[in-house]
LOROTOR-18046 format. One record per residue: residue in three letters; x, y, z of N, C-alpha, C, O in turn. Coordinates in steps of 0.2 Angstrom, whole numbers, always signed. Each point is the difference from the previous one (the first is absolute). Last residue first. Example, Ala and Ser with C-alpha at 12.3 -4.5 7.8 and 13.67 -1.06 7.14 Angstrom:
SER/+64/-11/+35/+4/+6/+1/-4/+5/+3/+3/+6/+1
ALA/-1/-34/-1/-4/+6/+0/+4/+6/+0/+5/-1/+3
This chain:
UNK/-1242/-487/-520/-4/-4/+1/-2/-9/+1/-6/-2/+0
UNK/+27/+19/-4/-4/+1/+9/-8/-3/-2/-4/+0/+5
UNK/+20/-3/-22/+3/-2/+6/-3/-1/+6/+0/-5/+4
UNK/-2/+18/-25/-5/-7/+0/+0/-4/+4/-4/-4/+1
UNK/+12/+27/-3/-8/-2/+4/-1/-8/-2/-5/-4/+2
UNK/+30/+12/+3/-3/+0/-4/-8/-2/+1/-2/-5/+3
UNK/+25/+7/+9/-5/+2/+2/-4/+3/-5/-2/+6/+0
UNK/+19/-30/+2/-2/+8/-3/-5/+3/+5/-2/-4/+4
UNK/+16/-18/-2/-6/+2/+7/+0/+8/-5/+1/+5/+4
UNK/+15/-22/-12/-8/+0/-3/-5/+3/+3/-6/+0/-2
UNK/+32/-3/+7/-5/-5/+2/-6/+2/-4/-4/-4/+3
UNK/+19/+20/-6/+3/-7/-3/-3/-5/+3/+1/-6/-2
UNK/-10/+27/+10/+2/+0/-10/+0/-5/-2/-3/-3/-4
UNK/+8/+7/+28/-9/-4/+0/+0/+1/-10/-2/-4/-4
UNK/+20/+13/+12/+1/-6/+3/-8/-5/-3/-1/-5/-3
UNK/+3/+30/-2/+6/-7/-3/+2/-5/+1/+4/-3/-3
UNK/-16/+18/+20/-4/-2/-10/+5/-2/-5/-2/-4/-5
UNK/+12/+10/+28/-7/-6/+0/-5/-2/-7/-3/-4/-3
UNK/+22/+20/+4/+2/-6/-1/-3/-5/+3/+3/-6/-1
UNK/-7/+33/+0/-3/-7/-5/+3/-7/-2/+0/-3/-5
UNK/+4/+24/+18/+5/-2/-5/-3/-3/-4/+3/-1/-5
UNK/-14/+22/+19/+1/-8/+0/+5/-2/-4/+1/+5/-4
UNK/-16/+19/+0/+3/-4/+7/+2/-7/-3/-3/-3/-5
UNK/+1/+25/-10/-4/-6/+0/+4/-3/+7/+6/+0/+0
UNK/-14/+26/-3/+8/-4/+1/-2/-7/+0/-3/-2/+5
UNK/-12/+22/-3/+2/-3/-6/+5/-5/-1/+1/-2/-5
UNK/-10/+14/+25/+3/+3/-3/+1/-1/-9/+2/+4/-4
UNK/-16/-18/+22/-3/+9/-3/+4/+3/-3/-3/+4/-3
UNK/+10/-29/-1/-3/+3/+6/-1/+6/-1/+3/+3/-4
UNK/-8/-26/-8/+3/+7/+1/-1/+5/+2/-6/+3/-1
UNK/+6/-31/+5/-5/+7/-2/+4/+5/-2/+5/+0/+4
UNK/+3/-22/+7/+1/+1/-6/-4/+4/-4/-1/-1/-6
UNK/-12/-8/+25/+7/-3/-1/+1/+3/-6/-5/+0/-4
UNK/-15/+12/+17/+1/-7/-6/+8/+2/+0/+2/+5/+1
UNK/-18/+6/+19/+6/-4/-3/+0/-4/-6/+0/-6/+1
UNK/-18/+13/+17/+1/+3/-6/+6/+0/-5/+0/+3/-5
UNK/-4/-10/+30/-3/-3/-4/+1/+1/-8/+1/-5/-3
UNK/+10/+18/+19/+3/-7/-2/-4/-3/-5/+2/-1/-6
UNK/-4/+21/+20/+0/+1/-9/+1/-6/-2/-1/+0/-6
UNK/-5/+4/+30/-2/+3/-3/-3/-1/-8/-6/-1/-3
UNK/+25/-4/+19/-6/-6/+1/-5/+4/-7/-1/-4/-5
UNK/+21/+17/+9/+0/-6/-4/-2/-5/+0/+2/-5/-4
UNK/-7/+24/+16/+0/+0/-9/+1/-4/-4/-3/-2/-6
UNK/+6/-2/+30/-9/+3/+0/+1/+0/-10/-2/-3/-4
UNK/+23/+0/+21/-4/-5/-6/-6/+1/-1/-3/-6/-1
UNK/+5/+17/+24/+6/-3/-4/-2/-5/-4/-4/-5/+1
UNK/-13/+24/+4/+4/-6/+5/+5/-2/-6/+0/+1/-6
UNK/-9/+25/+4/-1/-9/+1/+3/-2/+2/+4/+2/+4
UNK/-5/+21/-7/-2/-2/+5/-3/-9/+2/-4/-3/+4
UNK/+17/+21/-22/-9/-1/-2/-2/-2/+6/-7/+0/+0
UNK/+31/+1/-1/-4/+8/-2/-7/-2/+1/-3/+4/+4
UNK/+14/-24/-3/+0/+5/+9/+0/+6/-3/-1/+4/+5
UNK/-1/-20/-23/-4/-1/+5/-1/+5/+6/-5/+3/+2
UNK/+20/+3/-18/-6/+1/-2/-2/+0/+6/-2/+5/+3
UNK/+23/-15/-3/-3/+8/+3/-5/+4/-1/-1/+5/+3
UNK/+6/-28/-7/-3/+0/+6/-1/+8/+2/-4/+3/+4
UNK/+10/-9/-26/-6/-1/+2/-2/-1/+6/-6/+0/+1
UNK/+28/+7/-8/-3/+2/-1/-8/-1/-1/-4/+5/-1
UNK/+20/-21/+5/-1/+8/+5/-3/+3/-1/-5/+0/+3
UNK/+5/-19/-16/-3/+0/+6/+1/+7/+5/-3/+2/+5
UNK/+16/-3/-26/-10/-1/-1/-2/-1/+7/-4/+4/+2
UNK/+27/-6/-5/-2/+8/+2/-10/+1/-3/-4/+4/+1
UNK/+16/-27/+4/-1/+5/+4/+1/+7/+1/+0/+4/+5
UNK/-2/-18/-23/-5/-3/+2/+1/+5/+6/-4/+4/+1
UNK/+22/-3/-14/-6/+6/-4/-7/-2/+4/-5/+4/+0
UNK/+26/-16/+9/+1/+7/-2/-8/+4/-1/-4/+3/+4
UNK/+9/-24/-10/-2/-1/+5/+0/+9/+4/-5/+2/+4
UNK/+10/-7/-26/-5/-3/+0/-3/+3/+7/-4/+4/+1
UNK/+26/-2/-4/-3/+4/-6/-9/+0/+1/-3/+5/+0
UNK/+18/-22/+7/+2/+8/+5/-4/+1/-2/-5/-3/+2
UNK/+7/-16/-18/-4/+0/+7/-2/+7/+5/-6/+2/+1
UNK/+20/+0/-24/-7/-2/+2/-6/+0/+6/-5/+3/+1
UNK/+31/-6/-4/-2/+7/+4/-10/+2/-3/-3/+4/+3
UNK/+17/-25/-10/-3/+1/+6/-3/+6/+3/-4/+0/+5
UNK/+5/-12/-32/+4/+10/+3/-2/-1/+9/-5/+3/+2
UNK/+2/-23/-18/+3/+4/+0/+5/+6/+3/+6/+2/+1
UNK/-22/-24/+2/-1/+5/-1/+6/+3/+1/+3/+0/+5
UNK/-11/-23/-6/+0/+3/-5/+1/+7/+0/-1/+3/-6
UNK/+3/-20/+23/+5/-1/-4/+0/+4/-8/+5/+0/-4
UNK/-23/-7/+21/+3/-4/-5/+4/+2/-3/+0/-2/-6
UNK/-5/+14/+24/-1/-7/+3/+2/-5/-5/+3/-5/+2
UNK/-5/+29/-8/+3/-1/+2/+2/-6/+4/+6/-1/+1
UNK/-25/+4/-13/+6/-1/-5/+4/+0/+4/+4/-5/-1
UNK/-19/+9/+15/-3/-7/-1/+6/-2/-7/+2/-6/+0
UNK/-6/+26/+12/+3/-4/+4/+1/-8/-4/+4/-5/+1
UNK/-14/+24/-13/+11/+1/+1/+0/-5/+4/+5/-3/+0
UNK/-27/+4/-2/+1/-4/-4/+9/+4/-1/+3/-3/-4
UNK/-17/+11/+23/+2/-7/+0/+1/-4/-8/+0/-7/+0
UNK/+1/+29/+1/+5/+0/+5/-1/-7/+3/+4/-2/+3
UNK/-20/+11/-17/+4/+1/-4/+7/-3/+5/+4/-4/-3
UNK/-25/+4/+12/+0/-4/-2/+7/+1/-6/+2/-5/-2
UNK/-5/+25/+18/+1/-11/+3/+1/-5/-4/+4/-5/+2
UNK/-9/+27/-13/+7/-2/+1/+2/-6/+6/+4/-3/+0
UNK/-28/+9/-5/+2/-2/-7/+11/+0/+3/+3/-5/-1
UNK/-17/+13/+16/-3/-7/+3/+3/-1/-6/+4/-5/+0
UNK/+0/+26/+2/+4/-4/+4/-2/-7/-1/+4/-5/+1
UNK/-17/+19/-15/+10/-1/-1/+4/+0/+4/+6/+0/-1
UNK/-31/+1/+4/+0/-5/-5/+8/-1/+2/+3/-4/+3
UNK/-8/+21/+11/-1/-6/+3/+2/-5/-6/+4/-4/+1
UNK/-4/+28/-7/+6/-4/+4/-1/-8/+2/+4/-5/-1
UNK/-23/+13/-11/+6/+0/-5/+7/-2/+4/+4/-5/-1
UNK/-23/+11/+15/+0/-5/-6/+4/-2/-3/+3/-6/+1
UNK/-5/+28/+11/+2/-6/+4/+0/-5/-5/+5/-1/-3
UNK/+4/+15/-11/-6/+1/+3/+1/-4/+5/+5/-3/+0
UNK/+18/+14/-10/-4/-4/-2/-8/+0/+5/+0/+4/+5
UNK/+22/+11/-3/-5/+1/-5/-7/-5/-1/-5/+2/-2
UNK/+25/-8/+18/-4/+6/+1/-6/+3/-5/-6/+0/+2
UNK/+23/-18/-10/-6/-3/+5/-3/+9/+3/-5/+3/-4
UNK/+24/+2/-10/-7/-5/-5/-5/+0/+6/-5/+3/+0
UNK/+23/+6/+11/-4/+1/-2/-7/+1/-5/-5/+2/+0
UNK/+24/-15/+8/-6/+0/+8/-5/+6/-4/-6/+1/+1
UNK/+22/-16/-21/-1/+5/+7/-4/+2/+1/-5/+1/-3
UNK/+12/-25/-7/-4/+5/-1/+1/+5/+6/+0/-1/+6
């Protein structure tokens, strides 16, 4: 993604789509560990996009006169995994929901009662 997408985005929005591309860049660790992943330039790519979302959030922070990780203490809470993020762009691969598919663990309401 380029430094630009992230500039446009809200604090929120940035905070969500760094903390959603960690977990995107621990499930490439996890195919890559098993021998399933494909394209390795993945991983870069991933880890790359994680630190142009942090710069950019610290440059906020030190625009606005925060403490270091203040935004992204902030918006954390507020994260659902695999959300779509303010831009419209569905985040994740979802190869935790095709894990948990073929065990039975749906995310169907009959489930969570």
């Amino acid at each position: 993604m380029e430094i630009s997408k992230f500039d446009k985005m809200s604090d929120e929005a940035l905070v969500h789509q760094e903390l959603q591309l960690e977990r995107d860049l621990l499930g490439v660790n996890f195919r890559h560990r098993t021998s399933q992943l494909d394209d390795m330039s993945q991983m870069k790519k991933l880890r790359r996009d994680i630190a142009r979302a942090r710069t950019i959030q610290r440059s906020r922070e030190t625009a606005q006169g925060l403490a270091k990780n203040a935004l992204r203490d902030q918006h954390r809470n507020t994260f659902k995994p695999g959300a779509k993020i303010e831009d419209g762009e569905d985040s994740g691969d979802g190869f935790l929901k095709g894990i948990a598919g073929k065990l039975g663990l749906g995310n169907s309401e009959e489930d969570q009662d």
